[in-house]
N, C-alpha and C positions, 0 to 999 in steps of 0.2 A: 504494500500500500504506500502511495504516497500522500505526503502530505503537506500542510499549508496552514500557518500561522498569523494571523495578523495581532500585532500587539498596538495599544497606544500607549505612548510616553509618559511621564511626567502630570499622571494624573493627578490632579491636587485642587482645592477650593478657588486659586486662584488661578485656575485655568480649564475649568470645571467649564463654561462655556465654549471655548475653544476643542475642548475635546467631544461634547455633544453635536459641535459642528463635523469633524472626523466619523463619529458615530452614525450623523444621518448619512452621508454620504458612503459611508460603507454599507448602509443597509439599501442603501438603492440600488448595488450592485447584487449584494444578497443578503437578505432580511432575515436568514436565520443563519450566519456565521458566527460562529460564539467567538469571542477578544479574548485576549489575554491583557488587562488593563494594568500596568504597570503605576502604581502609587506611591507619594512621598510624604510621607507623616507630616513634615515641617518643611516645604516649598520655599527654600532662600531665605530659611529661621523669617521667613515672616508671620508667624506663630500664629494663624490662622484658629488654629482647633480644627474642632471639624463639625460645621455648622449640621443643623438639623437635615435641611431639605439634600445639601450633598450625603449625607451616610444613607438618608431613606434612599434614593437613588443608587447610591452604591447596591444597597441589601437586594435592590429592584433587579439589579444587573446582575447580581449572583444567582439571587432565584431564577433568572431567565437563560441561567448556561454561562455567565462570563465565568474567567477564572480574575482573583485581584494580585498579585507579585508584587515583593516590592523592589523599590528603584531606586534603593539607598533611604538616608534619612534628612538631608537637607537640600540637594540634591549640589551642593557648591564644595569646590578642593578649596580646603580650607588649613592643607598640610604644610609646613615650613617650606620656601622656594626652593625650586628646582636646582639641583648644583650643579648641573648640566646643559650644554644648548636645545640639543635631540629633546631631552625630556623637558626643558622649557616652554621647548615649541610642543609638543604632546599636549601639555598640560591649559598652556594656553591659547594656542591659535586654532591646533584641534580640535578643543573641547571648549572654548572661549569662559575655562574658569571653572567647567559643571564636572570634572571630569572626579568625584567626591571621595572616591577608593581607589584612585591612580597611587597613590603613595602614601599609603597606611601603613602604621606598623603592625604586627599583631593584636597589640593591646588596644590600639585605639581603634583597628577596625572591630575590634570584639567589644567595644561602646558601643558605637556605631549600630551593629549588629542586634546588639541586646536592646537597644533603644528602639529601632524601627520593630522588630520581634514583638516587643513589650505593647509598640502601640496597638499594634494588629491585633492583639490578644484582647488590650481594650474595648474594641470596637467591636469584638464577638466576634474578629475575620480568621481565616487560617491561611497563612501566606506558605503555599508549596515551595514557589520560586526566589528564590533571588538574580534580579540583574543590576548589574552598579552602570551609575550613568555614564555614559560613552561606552562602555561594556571595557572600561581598564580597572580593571585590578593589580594590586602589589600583589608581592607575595606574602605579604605579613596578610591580606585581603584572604585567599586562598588557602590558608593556613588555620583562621579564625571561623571560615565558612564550616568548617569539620565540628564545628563545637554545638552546632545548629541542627535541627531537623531539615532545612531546604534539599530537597529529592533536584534538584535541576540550579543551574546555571548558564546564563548564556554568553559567548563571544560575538563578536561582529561577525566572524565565519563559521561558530560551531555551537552544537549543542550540547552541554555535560552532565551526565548521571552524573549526579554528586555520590551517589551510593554505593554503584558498582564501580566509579573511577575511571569510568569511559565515556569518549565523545565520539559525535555524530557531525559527519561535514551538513552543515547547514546556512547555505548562502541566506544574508538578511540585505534586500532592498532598503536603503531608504534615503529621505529626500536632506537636502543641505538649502534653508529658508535667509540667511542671514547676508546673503548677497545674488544681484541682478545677476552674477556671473556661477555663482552657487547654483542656485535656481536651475539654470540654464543644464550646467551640466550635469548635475543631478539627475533631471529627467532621459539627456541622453546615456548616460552610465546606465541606468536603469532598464532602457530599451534594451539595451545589450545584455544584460546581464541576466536577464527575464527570460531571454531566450537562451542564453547559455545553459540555463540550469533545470533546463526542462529533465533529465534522469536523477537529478539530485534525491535522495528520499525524502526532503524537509526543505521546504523555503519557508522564510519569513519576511512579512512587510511590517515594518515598522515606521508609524507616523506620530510626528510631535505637534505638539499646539501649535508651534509657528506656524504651519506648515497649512495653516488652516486658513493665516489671514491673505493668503496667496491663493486666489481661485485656479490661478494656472495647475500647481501642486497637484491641488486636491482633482482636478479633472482628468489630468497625469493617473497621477493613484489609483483612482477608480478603471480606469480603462490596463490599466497593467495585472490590478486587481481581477477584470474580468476575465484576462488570459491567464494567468495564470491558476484559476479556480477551476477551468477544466480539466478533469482527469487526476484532479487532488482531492482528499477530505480533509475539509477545514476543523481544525480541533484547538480547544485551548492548549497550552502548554505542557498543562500538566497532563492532560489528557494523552499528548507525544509522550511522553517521558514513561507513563505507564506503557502504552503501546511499544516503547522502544525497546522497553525492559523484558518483553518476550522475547524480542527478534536473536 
């Protein structure tokens, strides 16, 4: 079987409209593809909470098939600079700053860890997955994930059983909103690659709130979306992870 993934980003109160806008549009393509909604407790420590009508919604979206992962806990690299060029430029031109477990130690990503954990427990949620923003992790990152219940983790090109210590090649599309020239090649990157990876067992499309305010994006999206959902079954995440774990 193959399969097919769509996540969205940086689910959070203050972005909770941006990501409804991704969601209609997904469902126009196909109205019953279950998400894999990726959430940040504390969205840029702007210490939101978590108002009433966004958790109802949430619970709405669990009861309806999504799965919720989360996506770190502030979603901002907040670690001592970079003593490096290479990892300067990772950290910041990269990730433009979000890049939150690029360079953890152990202990601090096991805060980190324990805190986004802790919040999801609050909220009555069970988060199966973990992915860290821009999908970098340290190795102090990697190291503190083993202390955790998370069944999966993701990379920009693969998928990890955290349990069995094995990954899966799994190409992830996704879009670059923060410049006219970004934009631009993002969508053709995308055309290519879309069709590159038609034998792959697992693609993922992965879209962020930016990405939303950009009708070009989101029209992109939808049409790579619709190729690519033939002759795949679209599952959440964890739904893969279980299914991979027979293969």
């Amino acid at each position: 079987m193959r399969a097919l993934c769509v996540s969205i980003h940086d689910v959070a109160p203050a972005t909770w409209a941006a990501c409804r806008t991704l969601m209609a549009a997904i469902a126009e393509v196909d109205p019953r593809l279950p998400l894999t909604l990726l959430v940040v407790p504390d969205y840029h420590a702007l210490g939101h909470g978590v108002p009433a009508g966004y958790r109802a919604w949430l619970n709405h979206r669990i009861s309806a098939g999504d799965e919720i992962a989360l996506h770190g806990y502030t979603h901002r690299d907040e670690a001592p600079p970079a003593a490096g060029m290479s990892d300067a430029l990772r950290r910041r031109f990269y990730t433009a700053g979000e890049g939150e477990f690029a360079a953890l130690s152990r202990e601090a990503a096991l805060r980190k860890l324990a805190a986004a954990d802790g919040w999801c427990a609050t909220q009555g949620w069970r988060a199966h997955g973990f992915v860290a923003p821009a999908w970098l992790m340290s190795r102090g990152t990697w190291d503190a994930l083993s202390a955790f219940d998370f069944q999966y983790t993701t990379t920009l090109g693969r998928f990890h059983l955290l349990r069995e210590g094995r990954s899966i090649r799994a190409p992830s599309l996704v879009y670059s909103a923060r410049s006219p020239w970004r934009r631009w090649m993002s969508q053709q990157w995308n055309d290519v690659l879309s069709g590159a990876v038609r034998e792959a067992p697992l693609v993922r499309l992965g879209l962020h709130p930016a990405d939303a305010q950009h009708p070009e994006l989101v029209a992109h999206a939808q049409r790579v979306l619709d190729r690519m959902r033939w002759g795949r079954t679209g599952m959440t995440k964890i739904e893969y992870a279980q299914l991979a774990r027979k293969l």
